[in-house]
Backbone bond lengths (Angstrom), bond angles and torsions (degrees), N, CA, C in turn:
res aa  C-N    CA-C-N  psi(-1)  N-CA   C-N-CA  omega(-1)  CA-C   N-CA-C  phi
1 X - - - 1.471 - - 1.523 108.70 -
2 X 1.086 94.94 142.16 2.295 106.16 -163.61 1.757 76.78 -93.67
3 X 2.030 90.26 167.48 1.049 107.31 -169.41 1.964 94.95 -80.45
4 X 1.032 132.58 -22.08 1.099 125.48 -146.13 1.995 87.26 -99.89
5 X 1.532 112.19 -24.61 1.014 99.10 -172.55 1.815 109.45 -75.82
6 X 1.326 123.97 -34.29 1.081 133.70 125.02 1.454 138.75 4.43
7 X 1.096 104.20 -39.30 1.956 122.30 171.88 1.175 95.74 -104.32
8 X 1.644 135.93 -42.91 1.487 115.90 -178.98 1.546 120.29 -85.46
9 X 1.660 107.04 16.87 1.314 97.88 165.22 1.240 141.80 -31.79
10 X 1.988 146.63 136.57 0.885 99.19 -162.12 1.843 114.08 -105.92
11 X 1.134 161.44 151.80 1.454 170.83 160.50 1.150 90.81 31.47
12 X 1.583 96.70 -76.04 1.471 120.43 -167.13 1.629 123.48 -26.30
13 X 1.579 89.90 -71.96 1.359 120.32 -178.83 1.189 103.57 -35.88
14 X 1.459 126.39 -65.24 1.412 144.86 -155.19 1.214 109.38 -65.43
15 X 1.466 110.68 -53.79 1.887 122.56 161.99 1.679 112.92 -50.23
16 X 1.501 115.50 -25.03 1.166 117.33 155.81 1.361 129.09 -44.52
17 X 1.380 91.53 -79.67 1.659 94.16 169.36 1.099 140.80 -63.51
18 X 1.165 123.66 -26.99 1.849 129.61 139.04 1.326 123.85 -30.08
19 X 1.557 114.13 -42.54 1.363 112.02 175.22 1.612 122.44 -91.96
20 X 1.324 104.75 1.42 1.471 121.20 177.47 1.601 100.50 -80.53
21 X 1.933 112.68 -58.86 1.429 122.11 170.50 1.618 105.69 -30.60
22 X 1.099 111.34 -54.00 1.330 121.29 -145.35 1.579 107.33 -77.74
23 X 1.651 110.91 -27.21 1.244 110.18 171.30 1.493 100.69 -71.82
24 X 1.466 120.65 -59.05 1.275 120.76 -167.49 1.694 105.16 -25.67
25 X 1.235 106.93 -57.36 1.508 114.45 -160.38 1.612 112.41 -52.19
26 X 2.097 97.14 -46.05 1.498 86.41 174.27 1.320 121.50 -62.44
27 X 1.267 88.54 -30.93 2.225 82.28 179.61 1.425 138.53 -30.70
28 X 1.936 85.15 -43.82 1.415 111.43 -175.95 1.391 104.02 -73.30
29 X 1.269 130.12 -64.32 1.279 155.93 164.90 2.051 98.45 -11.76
30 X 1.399 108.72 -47.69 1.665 113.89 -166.63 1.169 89.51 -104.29
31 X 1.466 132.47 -13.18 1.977 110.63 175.11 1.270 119.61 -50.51
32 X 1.414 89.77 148.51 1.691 101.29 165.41 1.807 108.10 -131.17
33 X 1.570 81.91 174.47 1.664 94.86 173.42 1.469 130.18 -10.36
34 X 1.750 83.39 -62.65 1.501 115.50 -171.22 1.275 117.20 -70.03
35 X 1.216 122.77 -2.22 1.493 137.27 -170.02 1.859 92.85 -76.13
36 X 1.100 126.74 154.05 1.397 112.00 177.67 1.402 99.62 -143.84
37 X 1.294 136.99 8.04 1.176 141.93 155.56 2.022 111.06 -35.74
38 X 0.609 119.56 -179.21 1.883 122.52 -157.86 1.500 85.67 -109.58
39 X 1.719 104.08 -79.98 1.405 102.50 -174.78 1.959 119.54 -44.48
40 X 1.130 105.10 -41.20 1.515 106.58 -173.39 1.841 97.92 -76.21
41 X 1.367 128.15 -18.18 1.474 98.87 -170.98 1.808 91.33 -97.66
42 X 1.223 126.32 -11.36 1.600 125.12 170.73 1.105 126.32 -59.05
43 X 1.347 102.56 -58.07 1.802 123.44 155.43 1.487 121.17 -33.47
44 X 1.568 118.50 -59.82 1.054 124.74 171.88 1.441 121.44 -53.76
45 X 1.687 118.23 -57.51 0.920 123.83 -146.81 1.922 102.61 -84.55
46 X 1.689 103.14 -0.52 1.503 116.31 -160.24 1.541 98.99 -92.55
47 X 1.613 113.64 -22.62 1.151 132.76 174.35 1.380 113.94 -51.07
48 X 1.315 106.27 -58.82 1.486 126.68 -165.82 1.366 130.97 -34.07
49 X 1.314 140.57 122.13 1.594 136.13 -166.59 1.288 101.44 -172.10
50 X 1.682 114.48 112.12 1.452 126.07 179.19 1.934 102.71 -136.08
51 X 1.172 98.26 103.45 1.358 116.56 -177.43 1.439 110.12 -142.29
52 X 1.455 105.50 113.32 1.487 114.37 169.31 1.272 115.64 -165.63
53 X 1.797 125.99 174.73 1.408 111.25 -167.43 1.727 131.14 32.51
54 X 1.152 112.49 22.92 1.321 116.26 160.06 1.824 103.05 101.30
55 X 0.931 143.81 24.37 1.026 139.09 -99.01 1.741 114.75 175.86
56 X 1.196 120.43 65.23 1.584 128.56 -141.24 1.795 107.29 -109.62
57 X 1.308 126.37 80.37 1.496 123.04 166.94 1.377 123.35 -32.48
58 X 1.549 126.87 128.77 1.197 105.79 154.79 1.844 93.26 -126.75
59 X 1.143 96.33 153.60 1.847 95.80 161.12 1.592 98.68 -87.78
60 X 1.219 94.24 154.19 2.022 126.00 140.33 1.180 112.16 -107.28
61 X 1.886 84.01 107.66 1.491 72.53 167.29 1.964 127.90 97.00
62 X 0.773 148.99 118.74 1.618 145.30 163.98 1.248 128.41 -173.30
63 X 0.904 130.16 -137.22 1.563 122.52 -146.47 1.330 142.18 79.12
64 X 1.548 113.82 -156.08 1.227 120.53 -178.96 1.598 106.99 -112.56
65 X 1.758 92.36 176.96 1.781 99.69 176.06 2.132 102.67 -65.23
66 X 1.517 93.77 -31.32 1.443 83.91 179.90 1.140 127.27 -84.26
67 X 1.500 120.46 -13.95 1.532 118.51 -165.86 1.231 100.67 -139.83
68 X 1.516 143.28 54.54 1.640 123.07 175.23 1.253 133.98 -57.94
69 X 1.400 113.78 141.85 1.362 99.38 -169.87 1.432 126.00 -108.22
70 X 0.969 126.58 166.06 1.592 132.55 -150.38 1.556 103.78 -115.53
71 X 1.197 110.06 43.56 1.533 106.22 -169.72 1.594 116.88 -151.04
72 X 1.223 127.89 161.40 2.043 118.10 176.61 1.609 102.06 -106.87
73 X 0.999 103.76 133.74 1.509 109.47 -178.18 1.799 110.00 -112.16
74 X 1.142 134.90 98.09 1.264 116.61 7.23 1.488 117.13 -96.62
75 X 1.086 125.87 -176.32 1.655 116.08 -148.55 1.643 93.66 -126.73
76 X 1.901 115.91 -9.24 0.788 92.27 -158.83 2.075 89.41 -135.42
77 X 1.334 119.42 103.64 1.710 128.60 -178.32 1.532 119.87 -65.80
78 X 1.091 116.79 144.01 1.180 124.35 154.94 1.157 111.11 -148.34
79 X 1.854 101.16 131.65 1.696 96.72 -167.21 1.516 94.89 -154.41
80 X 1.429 126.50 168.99 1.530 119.40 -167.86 1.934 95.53 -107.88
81 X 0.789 117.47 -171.46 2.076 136.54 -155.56 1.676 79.24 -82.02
82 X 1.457 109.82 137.03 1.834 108.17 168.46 1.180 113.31 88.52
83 X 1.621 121.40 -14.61 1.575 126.06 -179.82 1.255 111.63 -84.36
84 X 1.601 126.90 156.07 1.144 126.76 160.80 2.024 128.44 -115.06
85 X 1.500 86.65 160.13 1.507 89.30 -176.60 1.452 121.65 -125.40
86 X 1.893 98.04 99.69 2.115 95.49 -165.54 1.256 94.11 -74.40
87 X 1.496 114.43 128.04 1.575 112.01 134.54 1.411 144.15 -95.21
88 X 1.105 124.23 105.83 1.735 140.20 171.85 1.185 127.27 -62.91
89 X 1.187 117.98 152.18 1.768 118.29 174.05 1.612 89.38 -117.65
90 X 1.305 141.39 130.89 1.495 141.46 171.77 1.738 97.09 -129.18
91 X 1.322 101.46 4.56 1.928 97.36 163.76 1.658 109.71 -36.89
92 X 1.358 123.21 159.65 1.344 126.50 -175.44 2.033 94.04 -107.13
93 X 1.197 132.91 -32.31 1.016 115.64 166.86 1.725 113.16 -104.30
94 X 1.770 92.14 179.04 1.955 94.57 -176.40 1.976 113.87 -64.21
95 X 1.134 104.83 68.20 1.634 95.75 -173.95 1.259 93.66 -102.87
96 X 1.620 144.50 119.61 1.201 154.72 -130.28 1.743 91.35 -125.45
97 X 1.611 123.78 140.95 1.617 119.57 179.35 1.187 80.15 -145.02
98 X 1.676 105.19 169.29 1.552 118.76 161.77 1.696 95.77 -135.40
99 X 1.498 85.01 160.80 1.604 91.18 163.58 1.694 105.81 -128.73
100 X 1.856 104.59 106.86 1.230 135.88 156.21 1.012 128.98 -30.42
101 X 1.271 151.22 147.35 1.674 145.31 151.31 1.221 92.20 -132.40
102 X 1.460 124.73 101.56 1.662 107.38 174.44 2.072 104.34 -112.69
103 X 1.183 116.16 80.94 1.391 134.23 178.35 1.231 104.93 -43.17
104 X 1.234 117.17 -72.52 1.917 121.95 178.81 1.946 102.61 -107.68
105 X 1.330 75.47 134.41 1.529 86.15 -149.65 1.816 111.03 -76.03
106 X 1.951 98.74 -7.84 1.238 90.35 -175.33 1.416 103.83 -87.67
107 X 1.499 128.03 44.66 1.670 146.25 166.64 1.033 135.48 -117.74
108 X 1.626 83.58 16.63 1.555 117.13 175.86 1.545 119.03 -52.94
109 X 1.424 141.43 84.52 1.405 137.28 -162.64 1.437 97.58 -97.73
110 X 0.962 110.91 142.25 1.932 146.31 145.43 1.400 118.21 -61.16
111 X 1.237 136.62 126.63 1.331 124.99 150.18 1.765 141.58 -51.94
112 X 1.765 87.84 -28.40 1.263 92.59 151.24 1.610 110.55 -139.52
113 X 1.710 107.48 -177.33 1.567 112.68 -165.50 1.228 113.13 -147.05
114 X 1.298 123.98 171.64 1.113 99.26 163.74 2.124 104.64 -121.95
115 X 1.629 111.34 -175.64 1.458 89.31 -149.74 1.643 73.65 -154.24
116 X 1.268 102.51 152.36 1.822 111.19 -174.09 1.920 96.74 -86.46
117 X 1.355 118.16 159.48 1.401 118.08 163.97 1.580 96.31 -156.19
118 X 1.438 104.77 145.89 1.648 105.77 177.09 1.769 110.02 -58.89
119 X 0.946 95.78 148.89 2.060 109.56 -174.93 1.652 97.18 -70.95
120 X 1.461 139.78 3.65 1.092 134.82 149.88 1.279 117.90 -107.32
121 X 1.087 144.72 21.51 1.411 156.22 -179.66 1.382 104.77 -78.19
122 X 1.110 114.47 111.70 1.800 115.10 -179.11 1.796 109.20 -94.21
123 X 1.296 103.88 113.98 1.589 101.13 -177.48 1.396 107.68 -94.03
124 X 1.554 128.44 133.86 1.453 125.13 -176.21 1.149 103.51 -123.56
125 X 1.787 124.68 128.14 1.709 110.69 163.94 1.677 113.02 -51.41
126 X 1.230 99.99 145.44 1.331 136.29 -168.05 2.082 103.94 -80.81
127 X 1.228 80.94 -8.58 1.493 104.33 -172.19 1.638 117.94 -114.65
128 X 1.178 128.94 84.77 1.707 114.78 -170.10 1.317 106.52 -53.17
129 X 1.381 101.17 146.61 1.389 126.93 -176.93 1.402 112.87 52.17
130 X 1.326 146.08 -14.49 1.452 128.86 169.74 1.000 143.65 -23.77
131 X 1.158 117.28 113.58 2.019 114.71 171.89 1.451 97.04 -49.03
132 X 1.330 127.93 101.73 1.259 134.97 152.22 1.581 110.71 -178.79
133 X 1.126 105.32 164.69 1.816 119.60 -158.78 1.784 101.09 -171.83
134 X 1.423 130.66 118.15 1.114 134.46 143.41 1.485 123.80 -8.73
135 X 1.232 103.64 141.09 1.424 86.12 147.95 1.927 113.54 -135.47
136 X 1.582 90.85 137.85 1.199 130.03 -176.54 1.342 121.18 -95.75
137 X 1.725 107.84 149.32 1.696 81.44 179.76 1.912 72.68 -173.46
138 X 1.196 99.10 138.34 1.663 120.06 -176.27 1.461 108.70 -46.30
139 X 1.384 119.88 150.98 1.558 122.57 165.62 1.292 108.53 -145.58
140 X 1.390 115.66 -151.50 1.666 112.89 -149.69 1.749 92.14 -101.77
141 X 1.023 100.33 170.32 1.384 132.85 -177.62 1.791 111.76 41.94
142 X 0.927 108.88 54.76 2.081 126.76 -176.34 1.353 93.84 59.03
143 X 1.712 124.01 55.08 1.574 117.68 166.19 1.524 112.35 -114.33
144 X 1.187 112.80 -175.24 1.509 114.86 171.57 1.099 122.50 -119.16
145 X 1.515 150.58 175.10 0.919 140.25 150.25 1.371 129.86 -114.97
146 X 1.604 146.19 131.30 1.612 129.82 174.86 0.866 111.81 -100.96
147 X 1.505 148.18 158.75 1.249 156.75 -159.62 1.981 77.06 -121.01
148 X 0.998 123.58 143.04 1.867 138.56 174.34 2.207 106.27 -168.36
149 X 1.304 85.35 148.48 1.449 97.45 172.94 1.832 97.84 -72.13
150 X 1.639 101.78 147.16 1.081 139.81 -177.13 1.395 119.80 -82.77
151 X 1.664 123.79 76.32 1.283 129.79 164.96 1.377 123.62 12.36
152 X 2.219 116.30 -69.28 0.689 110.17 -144.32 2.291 95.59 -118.65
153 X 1.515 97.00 38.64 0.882 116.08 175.75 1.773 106.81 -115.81
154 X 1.143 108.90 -36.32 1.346 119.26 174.70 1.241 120.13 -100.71
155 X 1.036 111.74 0.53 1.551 126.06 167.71 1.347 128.70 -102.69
156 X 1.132 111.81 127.60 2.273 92.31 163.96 1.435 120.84 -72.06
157 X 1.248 82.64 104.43 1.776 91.04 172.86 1.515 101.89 -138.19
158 X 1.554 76.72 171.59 1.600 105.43 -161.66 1.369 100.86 -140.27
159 X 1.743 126.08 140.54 1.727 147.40 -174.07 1.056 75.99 -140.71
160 X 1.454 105.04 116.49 1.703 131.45 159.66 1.720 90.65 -90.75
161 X 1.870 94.92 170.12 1.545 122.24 179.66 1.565 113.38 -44.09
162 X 1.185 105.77 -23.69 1.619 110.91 179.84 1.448 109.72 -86.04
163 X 1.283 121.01 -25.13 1.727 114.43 -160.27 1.091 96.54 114.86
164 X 1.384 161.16 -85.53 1.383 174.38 -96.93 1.529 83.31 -66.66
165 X 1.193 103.18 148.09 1.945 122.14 167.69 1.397 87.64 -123.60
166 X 1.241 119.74 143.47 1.119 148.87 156.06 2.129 118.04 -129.05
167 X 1.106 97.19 121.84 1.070 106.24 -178.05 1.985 118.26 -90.12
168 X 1.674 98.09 131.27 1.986 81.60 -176.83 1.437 109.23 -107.94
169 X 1.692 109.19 178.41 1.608 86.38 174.42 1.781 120.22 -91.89
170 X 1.268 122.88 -167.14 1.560 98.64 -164.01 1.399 81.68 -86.16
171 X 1.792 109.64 174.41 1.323 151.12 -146.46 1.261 110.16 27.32
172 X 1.410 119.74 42.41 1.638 125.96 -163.64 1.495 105.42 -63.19
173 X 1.171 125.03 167.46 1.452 143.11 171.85 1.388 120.87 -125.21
174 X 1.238 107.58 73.41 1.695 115.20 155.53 1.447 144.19 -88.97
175 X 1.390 98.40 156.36 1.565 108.23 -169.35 1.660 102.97 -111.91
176 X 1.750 102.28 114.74 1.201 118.20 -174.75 1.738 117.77 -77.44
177 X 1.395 127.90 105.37 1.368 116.79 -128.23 2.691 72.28 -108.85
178 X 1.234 109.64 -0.82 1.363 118.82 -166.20 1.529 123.21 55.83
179 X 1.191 101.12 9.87 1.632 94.87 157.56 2.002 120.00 -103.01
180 X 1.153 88.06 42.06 1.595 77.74 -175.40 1.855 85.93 -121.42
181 X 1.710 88.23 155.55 1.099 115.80 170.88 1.445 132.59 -74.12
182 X 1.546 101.00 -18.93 1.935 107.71 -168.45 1.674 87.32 -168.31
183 X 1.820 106.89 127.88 1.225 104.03 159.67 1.369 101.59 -149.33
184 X 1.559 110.30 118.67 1.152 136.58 -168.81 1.791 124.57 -86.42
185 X 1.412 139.04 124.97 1.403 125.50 179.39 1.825 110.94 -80.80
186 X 1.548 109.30 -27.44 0.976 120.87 -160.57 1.652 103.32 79.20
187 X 1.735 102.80 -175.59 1.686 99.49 -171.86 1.291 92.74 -82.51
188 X 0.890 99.73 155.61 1.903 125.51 178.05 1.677 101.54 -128.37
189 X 1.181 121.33 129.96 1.142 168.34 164.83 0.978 125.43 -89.39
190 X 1.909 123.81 144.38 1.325 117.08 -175.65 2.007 96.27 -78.08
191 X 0.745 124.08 170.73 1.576 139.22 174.24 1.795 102.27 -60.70
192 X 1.299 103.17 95.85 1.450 124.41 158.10 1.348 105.16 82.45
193 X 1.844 109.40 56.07 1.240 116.35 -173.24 1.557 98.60 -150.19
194 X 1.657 108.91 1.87 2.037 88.20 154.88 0.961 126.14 -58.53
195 X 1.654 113.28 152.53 1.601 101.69 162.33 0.898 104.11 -92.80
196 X 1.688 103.22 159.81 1.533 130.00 148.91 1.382 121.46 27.76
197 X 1.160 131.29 97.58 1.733 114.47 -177.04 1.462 126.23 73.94
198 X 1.333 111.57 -9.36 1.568 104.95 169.20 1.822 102.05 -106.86
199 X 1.634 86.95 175.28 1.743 100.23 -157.10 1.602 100.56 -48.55
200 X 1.068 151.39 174.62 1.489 135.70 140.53 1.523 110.70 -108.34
201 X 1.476 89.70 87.17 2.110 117.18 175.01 1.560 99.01 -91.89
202 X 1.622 110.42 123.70 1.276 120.95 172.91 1.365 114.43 -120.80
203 X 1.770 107.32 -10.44 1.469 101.26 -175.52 1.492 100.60 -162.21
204 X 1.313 134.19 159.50 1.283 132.75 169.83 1.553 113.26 -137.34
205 X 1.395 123.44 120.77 1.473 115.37 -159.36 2.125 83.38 -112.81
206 X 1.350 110.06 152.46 1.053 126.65 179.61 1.976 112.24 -124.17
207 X 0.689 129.25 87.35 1.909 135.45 167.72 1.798 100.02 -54.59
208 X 1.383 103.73 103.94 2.011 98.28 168.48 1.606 119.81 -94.75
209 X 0.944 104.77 117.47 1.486 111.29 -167.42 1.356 122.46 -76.77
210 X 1.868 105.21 -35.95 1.495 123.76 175.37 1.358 107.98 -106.17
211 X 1.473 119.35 153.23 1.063 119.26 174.11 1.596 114.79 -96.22
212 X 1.120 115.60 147.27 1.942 130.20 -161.93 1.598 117.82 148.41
213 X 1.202 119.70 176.68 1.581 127.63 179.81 1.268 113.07 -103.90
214 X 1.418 104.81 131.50 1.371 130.22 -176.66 1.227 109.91 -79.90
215 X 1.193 143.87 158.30 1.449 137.77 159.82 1.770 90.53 -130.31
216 X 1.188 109.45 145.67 1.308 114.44 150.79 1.852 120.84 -167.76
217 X 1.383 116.20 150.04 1.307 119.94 177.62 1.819 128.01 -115.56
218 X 1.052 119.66 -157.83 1.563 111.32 178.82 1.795 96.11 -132.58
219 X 1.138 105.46 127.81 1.391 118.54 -163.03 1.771 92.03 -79.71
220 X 1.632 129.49 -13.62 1.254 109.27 -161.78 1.779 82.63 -99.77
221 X 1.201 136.69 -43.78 1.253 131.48 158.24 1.415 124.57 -93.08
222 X 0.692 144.44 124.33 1.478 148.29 -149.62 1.864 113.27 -107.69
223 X 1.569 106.41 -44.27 1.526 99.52 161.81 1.693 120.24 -58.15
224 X 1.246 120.12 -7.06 1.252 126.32 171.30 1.471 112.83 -73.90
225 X 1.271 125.64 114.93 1.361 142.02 -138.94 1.296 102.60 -155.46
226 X 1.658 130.34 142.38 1.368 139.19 158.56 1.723 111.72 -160.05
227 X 1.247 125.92 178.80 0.898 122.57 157.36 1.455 116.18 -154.40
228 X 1.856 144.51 142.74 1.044 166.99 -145.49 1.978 102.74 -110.62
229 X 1.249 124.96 94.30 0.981 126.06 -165.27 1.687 105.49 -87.73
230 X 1.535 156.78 89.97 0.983 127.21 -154.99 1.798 108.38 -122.22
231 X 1.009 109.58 134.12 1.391 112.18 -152.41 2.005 104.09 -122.74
């Protein structure tokens, strides 16, 4: 369609599409939860703000079975010294997030890694008969290498100012004292949707002790971004 045909639109038409807008809007206006459309669970979930008693929600993460979303709602805290900040996954399927603190950046973790093993090291599934096999792949000096998930990516952990790893248990509750180098949620999960053998993390609550800005991301999506302003 030309620009000029465009200007000779006719009344009608135009009053058409106004009243099309206009439904759209009520649509939005009567959504619910259950709506699973993209735009309507974004909208909703962009809405969202539960802060009280000291005590500040964010999701990881939400949506529907059809559209999950890749984002923290809200993404962006403000909370005073002594407050805390739960984070949730209320996604409807298993789409797994963490919430990151990576302070010094060379604590930069991977979900997965790779890891040296002697070139005679016999690896066996853990599983009889399984379709599954490592993967391996040569390294230096007659070694091997395995590609394996990352402990302290799937774990809550924490590298204080010294180096020290300390490992927490899942849905742990820590108090961010800001001298640490790496503080990890591990994957978080909607509530009773790990699989098999991994931690079952549904939430990670953080206590801020100092006041300053948080940055943190989700190591399984990475444009997923927020930060904890604490004043």
């Amino acid at each position: 369609m030309t620009a000029s045909s465009l200007a000779a639109q006719p009344t009608g038409q135009a009053g058409e599409n106004k009243q099309q807008q206009g439904q759209g809007n009520s649509i939005m206006q009567g959504a619910s939860q259950n709506d699973e459309r993209p735009s309507v669970q974004y909208q909703l979930n962009k809405k969202y703000h539960d802060y009280k008693d000291g005590v500040f929600m964010v999701r990881a993460g939400g949506g529907s079975k059809v559209s999950p979303l890749t984002l923290f709602f809200p993404n962006h805290a403000e909370i005073k010294v002594g407050e805390k900040v739960v984070f949730y996954n209320p996604t409807k399927v298993g789409e797994p997030h963490t919430v990151t603190f990576t302070i010094d950046n060379s604590t930069f973790a991977d979900f997965v890694a790779p890891f040296i093993i002697g070139n005679k090291t016999s690896i066996t599934s853990a599983v009889p008969n399984a379709n599954a096999e490592p993967i391996v792949m040569p390294g230096q000096n007659g070694t091997n290498l395995i590609i394996a998930l990352n402990i302290r990516s799937m774990m809550p952990t924490v590298i204080d100012s010294t180096g020290k790893v300390t490992y927490l248990p899942p849905n742990a509750n820590y108090t961010f004292t800001g001298t640490e180098k790496y503080v990890n949620s591990g994957w978080i999960w909607p509530k009773g949707q790990s699989p098999q053998g991994l931690p079952p993390i549904d939430s990670f609550t953080v206590t801020f002790s100092k006041a300053g800005t948080y940055n943190y991301y989700c190591q399984v999506h990475p444009w997923m971004d927020g930060d904890v302003v604490v004043k």
